[in-house]
C-alpha positions in Angstrom: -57.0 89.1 99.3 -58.0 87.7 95.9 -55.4 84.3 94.8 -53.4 85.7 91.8 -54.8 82.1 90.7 -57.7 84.0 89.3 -55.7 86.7 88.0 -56.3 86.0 84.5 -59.8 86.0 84.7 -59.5 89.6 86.6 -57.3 91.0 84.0 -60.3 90.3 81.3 -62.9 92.9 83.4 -60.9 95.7 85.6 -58.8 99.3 84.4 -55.5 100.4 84.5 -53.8 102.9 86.5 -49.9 103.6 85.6 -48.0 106.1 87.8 -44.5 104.6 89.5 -44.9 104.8 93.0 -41.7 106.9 94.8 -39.1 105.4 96.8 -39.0 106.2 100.6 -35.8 106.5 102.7 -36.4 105.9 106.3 -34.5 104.4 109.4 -35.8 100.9 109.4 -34.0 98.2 108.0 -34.3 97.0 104.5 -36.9 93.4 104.5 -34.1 90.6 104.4 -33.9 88.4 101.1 -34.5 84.7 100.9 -32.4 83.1 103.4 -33.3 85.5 106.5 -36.9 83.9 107.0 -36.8 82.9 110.7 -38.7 79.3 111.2 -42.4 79.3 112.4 -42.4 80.6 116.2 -43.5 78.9 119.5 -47.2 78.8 119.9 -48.4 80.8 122.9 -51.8 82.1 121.8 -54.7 80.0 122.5 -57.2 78.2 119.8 -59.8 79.9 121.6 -60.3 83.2 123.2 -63.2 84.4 125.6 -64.7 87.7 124.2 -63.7 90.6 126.9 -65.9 94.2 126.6 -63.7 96.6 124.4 -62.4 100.0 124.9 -62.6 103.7 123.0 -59.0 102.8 122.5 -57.3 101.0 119.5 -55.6 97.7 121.6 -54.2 94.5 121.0 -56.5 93.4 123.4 -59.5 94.6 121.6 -58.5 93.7 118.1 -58.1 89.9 119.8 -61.3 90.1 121.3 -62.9 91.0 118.2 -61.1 88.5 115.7 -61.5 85.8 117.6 -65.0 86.4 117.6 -65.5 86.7 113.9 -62.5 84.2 112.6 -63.7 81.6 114.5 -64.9 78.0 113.3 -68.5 78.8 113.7 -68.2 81.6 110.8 -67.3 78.8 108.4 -64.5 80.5 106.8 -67.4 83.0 105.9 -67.7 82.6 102.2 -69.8 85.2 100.0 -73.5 83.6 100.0 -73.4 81.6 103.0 -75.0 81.0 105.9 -71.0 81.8 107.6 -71.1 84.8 105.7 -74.5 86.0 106.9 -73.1 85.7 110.6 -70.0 87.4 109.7 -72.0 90.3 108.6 -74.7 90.1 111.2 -71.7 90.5 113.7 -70.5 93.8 112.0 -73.7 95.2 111.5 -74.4 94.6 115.5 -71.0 96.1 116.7 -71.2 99.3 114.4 -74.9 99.7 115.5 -73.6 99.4 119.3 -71.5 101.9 118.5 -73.7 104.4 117.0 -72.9 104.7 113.4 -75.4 106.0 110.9 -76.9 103.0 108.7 -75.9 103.6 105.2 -76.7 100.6 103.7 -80.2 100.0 101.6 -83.4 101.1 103.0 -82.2 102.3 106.2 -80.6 99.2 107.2 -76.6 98.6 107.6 -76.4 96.2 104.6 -76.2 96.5 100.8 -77.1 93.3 99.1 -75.0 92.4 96.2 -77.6 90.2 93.6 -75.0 87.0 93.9 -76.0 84.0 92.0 -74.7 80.2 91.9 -73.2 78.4 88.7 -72.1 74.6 88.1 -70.9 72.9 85.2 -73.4 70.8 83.4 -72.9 67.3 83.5 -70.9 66.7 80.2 -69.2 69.1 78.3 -68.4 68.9 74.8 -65.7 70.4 72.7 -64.7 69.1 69.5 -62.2 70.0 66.7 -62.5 69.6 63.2 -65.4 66.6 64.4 -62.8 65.4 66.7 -64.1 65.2 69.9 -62.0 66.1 73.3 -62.0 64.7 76.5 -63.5 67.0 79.0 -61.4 67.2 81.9 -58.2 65.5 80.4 -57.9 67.4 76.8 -60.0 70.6 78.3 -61.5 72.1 81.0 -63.6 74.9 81.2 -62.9 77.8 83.1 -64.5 81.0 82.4 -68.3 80.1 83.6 -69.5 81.5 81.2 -71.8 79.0 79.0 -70.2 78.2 75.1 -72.6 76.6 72.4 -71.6 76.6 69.1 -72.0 74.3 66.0 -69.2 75.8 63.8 -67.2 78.7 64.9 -63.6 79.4 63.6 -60.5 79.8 65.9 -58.2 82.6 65.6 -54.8 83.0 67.2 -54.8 85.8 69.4 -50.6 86.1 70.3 -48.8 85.0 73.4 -50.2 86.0 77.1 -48.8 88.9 78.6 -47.1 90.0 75.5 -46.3 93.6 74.2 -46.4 92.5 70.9 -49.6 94.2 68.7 -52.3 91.6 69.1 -55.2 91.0 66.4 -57.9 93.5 65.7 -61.8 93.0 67.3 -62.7 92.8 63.3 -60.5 89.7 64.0 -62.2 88.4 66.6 -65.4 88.9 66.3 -67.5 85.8 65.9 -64.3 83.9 66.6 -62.7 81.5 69.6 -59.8 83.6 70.0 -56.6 80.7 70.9 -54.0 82.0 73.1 -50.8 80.3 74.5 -48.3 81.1 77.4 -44.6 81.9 76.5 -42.6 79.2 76.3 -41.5 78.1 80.0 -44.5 80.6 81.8 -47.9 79.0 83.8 -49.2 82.7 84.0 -49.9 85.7 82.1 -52.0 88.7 81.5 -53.9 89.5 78.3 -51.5 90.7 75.6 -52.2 94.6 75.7 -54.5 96.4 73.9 -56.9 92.5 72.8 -60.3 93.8 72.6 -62.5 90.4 73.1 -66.1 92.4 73.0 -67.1 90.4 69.8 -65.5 87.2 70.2 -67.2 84.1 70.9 -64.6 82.8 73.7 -61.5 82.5 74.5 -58.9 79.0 74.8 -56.1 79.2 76.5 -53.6 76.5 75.7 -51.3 75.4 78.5 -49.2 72.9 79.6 -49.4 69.0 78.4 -51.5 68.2 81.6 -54.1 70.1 82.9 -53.9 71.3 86.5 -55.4 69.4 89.2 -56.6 72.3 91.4 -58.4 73.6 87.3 -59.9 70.8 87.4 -61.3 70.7 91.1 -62.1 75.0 90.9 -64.1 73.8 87.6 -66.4 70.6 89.2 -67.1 73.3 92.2 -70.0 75.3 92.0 -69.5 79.0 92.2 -70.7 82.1 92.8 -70.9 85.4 90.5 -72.7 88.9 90.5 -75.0 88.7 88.8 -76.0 92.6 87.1 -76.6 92.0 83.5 -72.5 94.1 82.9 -70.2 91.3 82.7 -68.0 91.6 79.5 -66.6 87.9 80.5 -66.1 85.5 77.6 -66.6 81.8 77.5 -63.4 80.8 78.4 -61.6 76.9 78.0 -58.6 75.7 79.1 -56.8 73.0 76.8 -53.6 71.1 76.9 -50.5 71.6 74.6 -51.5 68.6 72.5 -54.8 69.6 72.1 -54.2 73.1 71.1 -51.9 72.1 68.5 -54.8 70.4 67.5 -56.1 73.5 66.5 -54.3 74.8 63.7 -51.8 73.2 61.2 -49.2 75.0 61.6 -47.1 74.8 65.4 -48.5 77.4 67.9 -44.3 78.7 68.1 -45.0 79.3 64.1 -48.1 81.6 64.5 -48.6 85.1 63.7 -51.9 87.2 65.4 -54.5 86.8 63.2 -53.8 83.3 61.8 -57.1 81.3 61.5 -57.4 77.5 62.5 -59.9 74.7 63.2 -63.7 74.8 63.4 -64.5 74.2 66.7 -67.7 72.9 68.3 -69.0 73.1 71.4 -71.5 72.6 73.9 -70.5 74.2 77.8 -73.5 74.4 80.0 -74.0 76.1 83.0 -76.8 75.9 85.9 -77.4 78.8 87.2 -79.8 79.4 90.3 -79.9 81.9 93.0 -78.2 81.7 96.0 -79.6 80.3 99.3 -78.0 83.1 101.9 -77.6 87.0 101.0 -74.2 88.7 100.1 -73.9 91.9 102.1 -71.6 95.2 101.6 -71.7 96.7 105.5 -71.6 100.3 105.9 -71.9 102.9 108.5 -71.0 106.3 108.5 -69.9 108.9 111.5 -71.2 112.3 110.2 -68.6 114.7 110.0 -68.8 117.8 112.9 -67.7 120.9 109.9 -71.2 121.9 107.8 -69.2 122.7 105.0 -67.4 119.5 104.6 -69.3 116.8 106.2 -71.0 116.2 103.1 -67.2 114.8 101.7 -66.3 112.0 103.1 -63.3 109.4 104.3 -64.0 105.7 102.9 -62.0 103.0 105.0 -63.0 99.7 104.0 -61.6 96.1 104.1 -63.7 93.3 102.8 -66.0 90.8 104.8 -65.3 87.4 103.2 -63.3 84.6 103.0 -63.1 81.1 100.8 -65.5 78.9 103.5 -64.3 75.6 104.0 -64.0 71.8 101.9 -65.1 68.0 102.8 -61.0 66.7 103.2 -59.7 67.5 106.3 -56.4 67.7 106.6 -53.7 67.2 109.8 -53.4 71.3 110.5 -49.9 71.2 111.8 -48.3 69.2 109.7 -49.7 71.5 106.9 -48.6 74.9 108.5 -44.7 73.3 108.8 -45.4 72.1 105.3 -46.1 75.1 104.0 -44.1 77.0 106.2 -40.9 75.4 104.6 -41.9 74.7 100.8 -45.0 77.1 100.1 -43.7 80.6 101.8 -46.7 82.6 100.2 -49.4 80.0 100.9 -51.8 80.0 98.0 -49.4 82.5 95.4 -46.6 79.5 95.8 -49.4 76.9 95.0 -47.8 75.3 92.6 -44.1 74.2 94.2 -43.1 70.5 95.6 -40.8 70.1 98.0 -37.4 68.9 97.0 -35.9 65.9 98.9 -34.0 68.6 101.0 -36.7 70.5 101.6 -39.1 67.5 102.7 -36.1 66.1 104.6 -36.4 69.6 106.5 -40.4 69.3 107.0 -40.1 65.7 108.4 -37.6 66.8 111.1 -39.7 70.1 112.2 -43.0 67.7 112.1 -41.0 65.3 114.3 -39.8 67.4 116.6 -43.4 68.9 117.0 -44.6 66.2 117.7 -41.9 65.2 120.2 -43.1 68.3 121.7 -46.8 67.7 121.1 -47.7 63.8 122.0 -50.8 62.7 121.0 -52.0 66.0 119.4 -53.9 65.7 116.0 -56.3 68.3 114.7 -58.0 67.6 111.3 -58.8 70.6 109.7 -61.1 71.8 107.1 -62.4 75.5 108.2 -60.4 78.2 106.0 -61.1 81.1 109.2 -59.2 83.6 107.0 -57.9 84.8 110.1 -55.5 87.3 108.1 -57.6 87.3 105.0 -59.4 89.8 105.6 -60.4 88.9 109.3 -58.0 91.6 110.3 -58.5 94.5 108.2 -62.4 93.8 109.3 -61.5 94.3 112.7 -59.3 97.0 112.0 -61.7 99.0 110.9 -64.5 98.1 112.9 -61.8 99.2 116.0 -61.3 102.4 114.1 -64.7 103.0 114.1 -64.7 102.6 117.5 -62.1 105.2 118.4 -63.3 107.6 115.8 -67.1 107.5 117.1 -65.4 107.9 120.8 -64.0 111.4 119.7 -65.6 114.3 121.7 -65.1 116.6 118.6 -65.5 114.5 115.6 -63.4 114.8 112.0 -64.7 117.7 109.5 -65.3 115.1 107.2 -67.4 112.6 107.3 -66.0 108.7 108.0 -67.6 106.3 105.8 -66.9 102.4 106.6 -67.8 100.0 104.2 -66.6 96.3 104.7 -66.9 94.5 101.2 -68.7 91.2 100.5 -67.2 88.8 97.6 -63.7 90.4 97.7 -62.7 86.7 97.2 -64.9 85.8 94.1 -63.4 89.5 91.9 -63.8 92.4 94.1 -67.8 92.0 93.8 -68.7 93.8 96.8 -66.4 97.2 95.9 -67.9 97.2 92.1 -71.1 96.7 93.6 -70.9 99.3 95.7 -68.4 101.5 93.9 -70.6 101.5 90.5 -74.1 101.7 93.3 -72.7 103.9 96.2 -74.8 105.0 99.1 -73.3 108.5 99.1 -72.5 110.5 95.9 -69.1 108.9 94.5 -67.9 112.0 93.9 -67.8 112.9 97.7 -65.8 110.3 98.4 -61.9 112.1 98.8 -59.8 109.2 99.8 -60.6 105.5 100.3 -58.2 103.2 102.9 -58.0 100.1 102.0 -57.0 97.2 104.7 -56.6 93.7 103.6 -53.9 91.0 105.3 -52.7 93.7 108.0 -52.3 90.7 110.5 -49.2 89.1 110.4 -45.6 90.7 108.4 -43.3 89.3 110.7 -39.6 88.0 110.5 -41.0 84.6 110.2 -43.1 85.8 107.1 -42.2 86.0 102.9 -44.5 88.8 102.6 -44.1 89.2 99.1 -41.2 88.9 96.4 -40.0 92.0 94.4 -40.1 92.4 90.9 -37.3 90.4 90.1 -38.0 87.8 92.6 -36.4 88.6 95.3 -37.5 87.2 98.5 -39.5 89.6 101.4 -39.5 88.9 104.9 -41.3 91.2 107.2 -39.8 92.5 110.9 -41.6 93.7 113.6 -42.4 97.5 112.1 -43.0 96.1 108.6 -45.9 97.5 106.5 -46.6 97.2 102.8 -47.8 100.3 100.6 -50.0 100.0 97.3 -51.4 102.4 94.9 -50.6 105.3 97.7 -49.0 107.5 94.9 -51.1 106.0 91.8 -54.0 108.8 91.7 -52.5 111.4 94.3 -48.8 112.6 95.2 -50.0 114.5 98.1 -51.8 110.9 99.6 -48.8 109.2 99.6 -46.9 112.2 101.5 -49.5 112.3 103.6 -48.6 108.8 104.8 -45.4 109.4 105.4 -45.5 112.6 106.9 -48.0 111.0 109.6 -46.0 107.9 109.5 -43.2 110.0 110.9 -44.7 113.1 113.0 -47.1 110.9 114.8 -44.5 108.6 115.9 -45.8 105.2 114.5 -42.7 104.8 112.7 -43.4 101.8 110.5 -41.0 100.5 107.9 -43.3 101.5 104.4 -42.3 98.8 101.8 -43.0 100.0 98.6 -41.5 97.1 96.5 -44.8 95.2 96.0 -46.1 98.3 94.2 -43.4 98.6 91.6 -45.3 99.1 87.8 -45.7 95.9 86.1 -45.0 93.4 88.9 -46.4 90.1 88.4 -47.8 89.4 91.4 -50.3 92.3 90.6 -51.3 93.3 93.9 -52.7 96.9 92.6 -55.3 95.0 91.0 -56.9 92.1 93.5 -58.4 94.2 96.3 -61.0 96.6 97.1 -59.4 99.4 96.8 -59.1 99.3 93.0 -63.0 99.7 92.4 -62.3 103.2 94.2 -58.9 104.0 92.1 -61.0 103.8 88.6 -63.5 105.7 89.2 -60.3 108.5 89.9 -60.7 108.0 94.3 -57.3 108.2 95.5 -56.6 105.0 97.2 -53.9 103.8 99.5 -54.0 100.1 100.2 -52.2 98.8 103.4 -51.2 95.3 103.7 -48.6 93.5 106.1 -48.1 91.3 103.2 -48.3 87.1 102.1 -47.3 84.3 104.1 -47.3 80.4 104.2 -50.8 80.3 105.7 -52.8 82.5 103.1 -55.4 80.5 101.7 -54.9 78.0 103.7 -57.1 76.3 106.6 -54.3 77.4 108.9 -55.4 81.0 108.8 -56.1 81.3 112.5 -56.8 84.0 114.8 -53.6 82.3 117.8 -50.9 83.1 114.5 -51.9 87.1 114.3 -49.1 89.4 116.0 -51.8 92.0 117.5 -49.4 94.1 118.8 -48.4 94.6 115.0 -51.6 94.8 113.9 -52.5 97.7 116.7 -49.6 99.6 115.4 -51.0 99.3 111.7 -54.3 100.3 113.1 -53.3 103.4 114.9 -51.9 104.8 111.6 -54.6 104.0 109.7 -56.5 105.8 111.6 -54.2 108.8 111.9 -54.2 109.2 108.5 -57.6 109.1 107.8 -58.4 111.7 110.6 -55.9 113.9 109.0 -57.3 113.7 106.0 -60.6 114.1 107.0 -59.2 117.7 108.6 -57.4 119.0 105.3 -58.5 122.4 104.8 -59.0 120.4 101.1 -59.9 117.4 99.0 -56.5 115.8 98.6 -55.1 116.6 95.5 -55.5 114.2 92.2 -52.6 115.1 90.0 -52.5 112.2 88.4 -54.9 110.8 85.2 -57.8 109.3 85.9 -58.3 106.1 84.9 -61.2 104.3 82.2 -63.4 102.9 84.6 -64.0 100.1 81.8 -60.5 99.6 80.8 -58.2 96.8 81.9 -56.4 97.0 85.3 -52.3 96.7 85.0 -50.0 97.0 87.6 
């Protein structure tokens, strides 16, 4: 799953879908607030697994055999554009092939190359104010990657992030560095609605008195983008609260939309060359057995990538109890210290690890991304299996697409969503599987709306979107949720309209939803090792995993039998609008 870390920049290129998703009333029990967290269990599963031949059958066993196969160390955390990546793919494309699924990719092969390029910061960038000259890196840091050269351009206030307020006009903007701040006390925030940046000449964002560290590493790292000739991003620049006060005379808490400031100048390069390995979309489809409908088809998808790996190792175990203890949600808690209590708490867990564990160290570098999204990959690809094992196949056809760049801003799905391999408008459902690993009582899988810690159990299961585009959809989960026994506990609390955590909006299944595809996304939620190197195939519950598996695949069987296309009662989205949860 995409870090909300990049959040902002997501908000600035994907639409909008607003429908409140309906409450469900079953006989689980509620997810336990902050407080019922259990600690991190005993480990029993191995660091490595031997690969065992796999079955016609969705199985713990298999979804182990295949995981470890495809999260392990030799993958190199299998980041879009990589030579990690290229094995991830190679390994799906071999298994699907194995298993006798049609090649829907380009040119009658499995894959779908996405054109990915590389980008880096130049060596010195400038930004000055009024003929002042900021220090890069210190006063600003760039963050859009997008390249800003100008020799005078005016600065306009653009409002508050995430406000409701009415924002400036584009007659405003255009031509103009449009200044936006956070509200006082926030370190996130959405566009203000209805900011139209198609003319401007960038964007600053002025934050807190220091800039981040981890802004300032993600800007010195080269990265990668899609590079189609459709991007609407703007030059964007991070600046410190002293700075951009710098930018107008009167206090930023003083400013109305519209208010002009400084001339700004500024000189942002970028390097931009292609990358060394290709960035593949796999897909496969298993022709449907009706004539009449198996020219519609089932997408179920999950995406391919993961973040790769960096040069500082770190002690793996004492980051997981780290973590564990202070960061709940991994990555989406990045930015919390651990009190004196709390670090009190982590040195006796580490101790008594390793009273338990003499003499074992591992340094660690390798994000596997066990979870994220090694699991929906081998979901689906286990799906596949059972579904091409079926003597009488679904009406519909079953299209499986595992996304490339998920990680970098849903590439892969836009990719293929905007270049699809079958008609788009064949496409009935898409099912969407990303995180389905873990969700346990050990587990904050997520925090509702207003902030409430969720811990998972062992029938837990997260819902999003399932309702957005389709009533009949989200029934449809439920009803199979129920009749065929899998009886999962179908948390709906993550997808409540206008959470901040925005979870509608950072996974594949969104480049479906805009273009009006109904979409249900299944997740088993967030945990302390998202994002982090400790994302490992030994810490995946497979027997919870088989049990999300099994009604995924229900589900999309039964929909591929409906005597009808699912029913879209809902409005379509603007494919081009902004995406908001």
């Amino acid at each position: 799953m995409r870090s909300k870390l990049a959040s902002l920049t997501v908000a600035l290129a994907v639409p909008a879908l607003a429908c409140a998703p309906r409450a469900t009333v079953t006989s689980a029990p509620q997810p336990q607030p902050a407080g019922g967290r259990a600690p991190l269990p005993a480990q029993t599963l191995p660091l490595k697994h031997a690969p065992r031949p796999t079955s016609p059958e969705i199985s713990a066993a298999d979804l182990m055999t295949r995981l470890y196969i495809f999260a392990d160390d030799s993958m190199q955390g299998r980041e879009a554009g990589t030579i990690g990546n290229v094995k991830g793919t190679d390994y799906i494309a071999a298994e699907i092939k194995k298993l006798g699924l049609q090649p829907a990719g380009e040119n009658g092969t499995y894959f779908q190359t996405i054109p990915l390029k590389t980008r880096a910061l130049g060596a010195n960038p400038k930004l000055s104010v009024n003929g002042t000259a900021l220090t890069p890196f210190v006063d600003f840091v760039p963050t859009g990657g997008v390249p800003l050269q100008a020799a005078s351009v005016q600065t306009v206030f653009g409002g508050l992030l995430g406000g409701e307020a009415p924002t400036i006009t584009p007659e405003q903007a255009s031509g103009k560095l449009v200044v936006l701040a956070f509200p006082a006390g926030a370190t996130t925030g959405r566009l203000p609605r209805g900011l139209n940046l198609a003319g401007a000449a960038g964007v600053i964002i002025v934050g807190s008195e220091s800039l981040a560290p981890q802004q300032i590493a993600s800007a010195r790292r080269p990265s990668t983008f899609m590079h189609d000739g459709s991007s609407a991003a703007r030059p964007m620049i991070m600046v410190t609260s002293s700075a951009g006060a710098k930018l107008f005379t009167t206090p930023l808490s003083q400013l109305k939309p519209g208010d002009t400031g400084a001339t700004v100048t500024a000189d942002v390069p970028y390097d931009v060359k292609p990358i060394e390995h290709p960035a593949r979309n796999v897909v496969g489809i298993i022709p449907g057995s009706d004539p009449t409908l198996k020219g519609q088809y089932v997408a179920i998808g999950a995406h391919n990538d993961h973040v790769g790996f960096n040069n500082r190792p770190v002690d793996h175990d004492s980051i997981r109890i780290w973590n564990h203890i202070v960061r709940p949600q991994g990555a989406d808690d990045g930015g919390k210290q651990a009190t004196p209590e709390l670090q009190e708490k982590v040195n006796a867990e580490l101790a008594a690890f390793r009273a338990k564990n003499p003499g074992v160290a591992r340094q660690d570098s390798i994000f596997n991304g066990a979870d994220d999204d090694g699991s929906g990959s081998v979901t689906v690809l286990e799906i596949a299996e059972k579904i091409a094992s079926m003597k009488v196949k679904p009406k519909r056809s079953m299209l499986f697409v595992w996304h490339v760049g998920e990680e970098k801003g849903l590439l892969g799905s836009r990719w293929y969503t905007d270049n699809p391999t079958v008609p788009r408008d064949s496409i009935v459902a898409q099912l969407n599987m990303d995180m389905v690993g873990r969700g346990g009582a050990h587990d904050e899988t997520g925090r509702t709306k207003d902030g409430q810690a969720v811990v998972g159990s062992a029938n837990y299961l997260q819902l999003v979107g399932s309702r957005r585009l389709s009533t009949e959809l989200g029934d449809i989960v439920e009803s199979v949720n129920k009749s065929g026994g899998h009886n999962m506990f179908l948390d709906y609390s993550i997808d409540a309209d206008g959470h901040p955590a925005n979870i509608y909006c950072r996974s594949d299944h969104y480049e479906y939803a805009k273009y009006g595809i109904p979409i249900v996304f299944f997740t088993t939620g967030l945990h302390s090792d998202y994002h982090q190197v400790t994302d490992e195939p030994q810490y995946i519950d497979y027997q919870h995993m088989t049990r999300v598996a099994k009604l995924v695949d229900d589900i999309a069987v039964h929909v591929a039998n409906l005597d009808h296309r699912v029913k879209l009662d809902k409005p379509k989205p603007d494919p081009k609008g902004v995406c908001r949860q």
